[in-house]
C-alpha positions in Angstrom: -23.5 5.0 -15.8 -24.4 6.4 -19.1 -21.0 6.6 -20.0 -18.8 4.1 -22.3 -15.7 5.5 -21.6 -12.8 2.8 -22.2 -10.2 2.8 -18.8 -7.0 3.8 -19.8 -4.2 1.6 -18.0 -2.2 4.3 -18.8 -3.7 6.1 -16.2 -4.5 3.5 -13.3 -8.5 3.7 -13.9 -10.1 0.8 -12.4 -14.0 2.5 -11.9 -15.8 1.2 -8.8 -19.3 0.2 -9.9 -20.6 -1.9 -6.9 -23.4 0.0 -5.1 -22.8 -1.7 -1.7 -19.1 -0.1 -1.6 -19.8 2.9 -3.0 -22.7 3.6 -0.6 -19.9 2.5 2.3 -17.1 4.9 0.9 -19.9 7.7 0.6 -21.0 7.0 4.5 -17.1 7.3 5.2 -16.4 10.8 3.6 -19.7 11.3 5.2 -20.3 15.0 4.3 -22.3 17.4 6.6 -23.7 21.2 5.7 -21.1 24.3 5.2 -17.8 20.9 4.3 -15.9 21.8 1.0 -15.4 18.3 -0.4 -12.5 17.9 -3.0 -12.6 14.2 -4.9 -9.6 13.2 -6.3 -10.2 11.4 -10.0 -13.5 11.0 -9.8 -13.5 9.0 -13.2 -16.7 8.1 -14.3 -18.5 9.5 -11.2 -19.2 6.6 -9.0 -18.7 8.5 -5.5 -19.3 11.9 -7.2 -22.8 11.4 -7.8 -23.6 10.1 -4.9 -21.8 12.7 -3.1 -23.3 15.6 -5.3 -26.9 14.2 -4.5 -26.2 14.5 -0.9 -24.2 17.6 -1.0 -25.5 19.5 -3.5 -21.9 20.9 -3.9 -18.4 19.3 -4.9 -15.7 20.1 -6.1 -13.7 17.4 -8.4 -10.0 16.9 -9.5 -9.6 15.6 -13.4 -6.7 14.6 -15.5 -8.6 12.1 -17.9 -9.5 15.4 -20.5 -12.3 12.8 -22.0 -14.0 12.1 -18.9 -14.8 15.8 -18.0 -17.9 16.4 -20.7 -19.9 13.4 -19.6 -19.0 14.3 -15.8 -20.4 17.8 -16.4 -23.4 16.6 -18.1 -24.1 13.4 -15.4 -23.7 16.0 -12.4 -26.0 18.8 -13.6 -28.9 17.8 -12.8 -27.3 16.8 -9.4 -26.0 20.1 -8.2 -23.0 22.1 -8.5 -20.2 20.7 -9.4 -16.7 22.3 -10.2 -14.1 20.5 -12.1 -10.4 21.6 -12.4 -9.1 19.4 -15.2 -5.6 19.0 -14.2 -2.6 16.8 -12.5 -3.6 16.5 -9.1 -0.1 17.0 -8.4 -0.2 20.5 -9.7 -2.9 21.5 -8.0 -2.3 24.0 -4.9 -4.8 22.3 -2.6 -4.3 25.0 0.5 -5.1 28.1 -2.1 -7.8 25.7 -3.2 -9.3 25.3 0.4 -9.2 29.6 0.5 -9.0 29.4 4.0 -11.3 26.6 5.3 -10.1 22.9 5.4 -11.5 20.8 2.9 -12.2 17.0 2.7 -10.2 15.1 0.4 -11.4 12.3 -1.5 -11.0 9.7 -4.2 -10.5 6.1 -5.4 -6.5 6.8 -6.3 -5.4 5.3 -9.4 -2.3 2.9 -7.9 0.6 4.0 -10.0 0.7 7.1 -8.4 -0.8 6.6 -5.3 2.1 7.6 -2.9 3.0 11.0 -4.6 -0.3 11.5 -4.1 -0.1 10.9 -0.9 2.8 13.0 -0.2 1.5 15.9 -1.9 -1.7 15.6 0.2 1.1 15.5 3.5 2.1 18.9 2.2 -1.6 20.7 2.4 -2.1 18.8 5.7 -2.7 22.0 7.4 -5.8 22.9 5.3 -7.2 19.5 5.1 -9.7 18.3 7.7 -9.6 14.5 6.7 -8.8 12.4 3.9 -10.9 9.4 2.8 -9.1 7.5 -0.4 -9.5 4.0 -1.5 -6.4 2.4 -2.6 -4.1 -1.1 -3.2 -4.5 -2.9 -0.1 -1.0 -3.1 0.5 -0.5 0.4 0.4 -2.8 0.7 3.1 -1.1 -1.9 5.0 1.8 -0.1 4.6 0.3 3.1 5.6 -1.2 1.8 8.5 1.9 -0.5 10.0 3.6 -0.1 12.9 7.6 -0.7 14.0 8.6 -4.1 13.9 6.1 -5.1 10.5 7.7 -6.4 7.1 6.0 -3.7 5.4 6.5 -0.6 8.3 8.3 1.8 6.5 9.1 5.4 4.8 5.2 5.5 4.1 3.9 4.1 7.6 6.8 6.6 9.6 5.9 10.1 7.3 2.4 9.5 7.2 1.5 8.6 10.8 3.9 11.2 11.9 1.5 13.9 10.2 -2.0 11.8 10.8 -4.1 9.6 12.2 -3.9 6.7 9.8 -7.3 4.5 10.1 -8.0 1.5 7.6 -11.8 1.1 7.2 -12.6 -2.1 4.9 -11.2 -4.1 2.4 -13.1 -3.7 -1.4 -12.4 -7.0 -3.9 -11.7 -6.9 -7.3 -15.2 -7.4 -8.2 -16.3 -3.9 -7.6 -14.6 -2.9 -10.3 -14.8 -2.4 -14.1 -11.6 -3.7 -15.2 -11.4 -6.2 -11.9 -7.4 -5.1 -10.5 -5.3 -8.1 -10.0 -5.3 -7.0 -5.7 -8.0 -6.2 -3.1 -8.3 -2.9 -2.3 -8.7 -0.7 1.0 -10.6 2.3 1.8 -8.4 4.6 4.6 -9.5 7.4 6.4 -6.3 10.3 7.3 -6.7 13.0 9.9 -4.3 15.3 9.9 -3.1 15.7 13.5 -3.2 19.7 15.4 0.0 21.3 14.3 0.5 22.0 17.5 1.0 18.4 18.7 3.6 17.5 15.7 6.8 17.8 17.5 9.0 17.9 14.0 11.0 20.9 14.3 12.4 20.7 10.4 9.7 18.9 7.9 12.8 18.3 5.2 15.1 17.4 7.8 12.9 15.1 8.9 12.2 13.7 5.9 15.6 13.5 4.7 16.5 11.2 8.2 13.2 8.8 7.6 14.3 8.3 4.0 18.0 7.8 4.3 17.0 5.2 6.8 14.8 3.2 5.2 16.8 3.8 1.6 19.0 0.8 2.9 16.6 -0.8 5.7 19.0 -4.2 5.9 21.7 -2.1 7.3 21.6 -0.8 10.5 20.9 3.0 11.4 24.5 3.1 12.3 25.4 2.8 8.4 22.1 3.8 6.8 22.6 7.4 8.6 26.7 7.7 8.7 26.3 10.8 6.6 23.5 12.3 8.2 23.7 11.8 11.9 26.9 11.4 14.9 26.6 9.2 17.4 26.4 11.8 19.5 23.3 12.9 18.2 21.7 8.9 18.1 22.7 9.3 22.0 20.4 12.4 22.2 17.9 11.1 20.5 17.8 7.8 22.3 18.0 5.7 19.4 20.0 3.2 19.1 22.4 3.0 15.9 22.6 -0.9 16.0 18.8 -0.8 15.4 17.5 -1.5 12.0 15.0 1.0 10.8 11.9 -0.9 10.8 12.4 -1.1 14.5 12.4 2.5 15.2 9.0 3.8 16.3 7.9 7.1 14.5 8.4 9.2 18.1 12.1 8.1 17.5 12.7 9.6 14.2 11.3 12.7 15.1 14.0 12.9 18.2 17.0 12.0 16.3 15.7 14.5 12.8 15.4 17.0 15.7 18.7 15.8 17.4 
């Protein structure tokens, strides 16, 4: 990197500088002729160069305004690359597909990892995967299943709207500052709209995070003000059950109860 950019903590940046990893993470994304690939923070361009000599064509997601120059300057002898400098969260990612599904990308800075997340949840329908590198936790998280200390609001809405598959852990090492935590690189695929069963995405969501707002109570209390036991019956689910023990088929019976 020609770059001397100092990470801002303000910001989350932790830049990924082992070749081994990136050359792994690239494989993942693993872009093929005609894909529009969108990378999230692409910081000092450790994938995106990669990417853009494999590509020839990329498309990348800034908010850092001092890291755009030396990323235009890095990529152009590369191929073409298109930076939006702006929030990721303010950035329409189904107008930005225009009708194709894109690949989404990116080593997520980890304080705002999950509205990242969710925001990506909400473009589902014009993404064709997701590959991200995260905290290791939060993959854990994203990947656990009923029963798990850490299944919850993340595992239930993600998996409900994708295939959740954690790929490989990444150490501290690998990156310029060295995070306190491992990391892990996840690939999402949405799943065909025609196979999620959720007949109201805020009801839905309303449900899974009323639930698990006060997961040491049981449903029965978590959910007084949102569903009758009639409706648990329908559903059923049982109300004496704790959150973490309801599977993510269940939640979508008793939002659609």
């Amino acid at each position: 990197m020609t770059t001397s950019h100092t990470p801002k903590k303000s910001l989350g940046q932790n830049f990924l500088h082992d070749a081994s990893y990136i050359e792994r993470i690239v494989q993942a994304i693993d872009p093929r002729p005609g894909d529009r690939v969108v990378e999230i923070g692409p910081g000092q361009g450790a994938l995106t160069l990669p990417l853009l000599r494999r590509h020839g064509e990329l498309t990348v997601i800034e908010f850092d305004r001092d890291l755009v120059g030396p990323l235009a300057e890095m990529a152009a002898p590369l191929g073409k690359l298109e930076i939006i400098h702006r929030d990721v969260l303010q950035v329409d990612l189904t107008a930005l597909a225009g009708g194709e599904r894109i690949k989404l990308a990116g080593n997520l800075p980890y304080n705002i990892s999950s509205p990242i997340l969710f925001h990506a949840l909400d473009h589902a329908a014009a993404i064709r995967d997701m590959v991200f590198m995260l905290q290791k936790e939060v993959v854990d998280r994203m990947g656990a299943g009923p029963g798990s200390k850490v299944y919850g609001r993340l595992s239930v809405m993600l998996q409900a709207y994708c295939q959740v598959q954690p790929l490989f852990v990444v150490p501290p090492g690998a990156f310029r500052p060295a995070p306190k935590v491992d990391s892990a690189v996840v690939r999402l695929v949405p799943r065909d709209p025609a196979t999620i069963a959720i007949a109201d995405r805020d009801r839905f969501a309303h449900v899974v995070r009323a639930a698990f707002g006060q997961r040491r109570k049981t449903l029965r209390n978590a959910l007084r003000d949102v569903c009758t036991p009639e409706q648990f019956e329908a559903a059923g689910v049982s109300p004496d059950d704790r959150a973490e023990q309801v599977d993510v088929a269940g939640f979508v019976r008793l939002a659609n109860a």
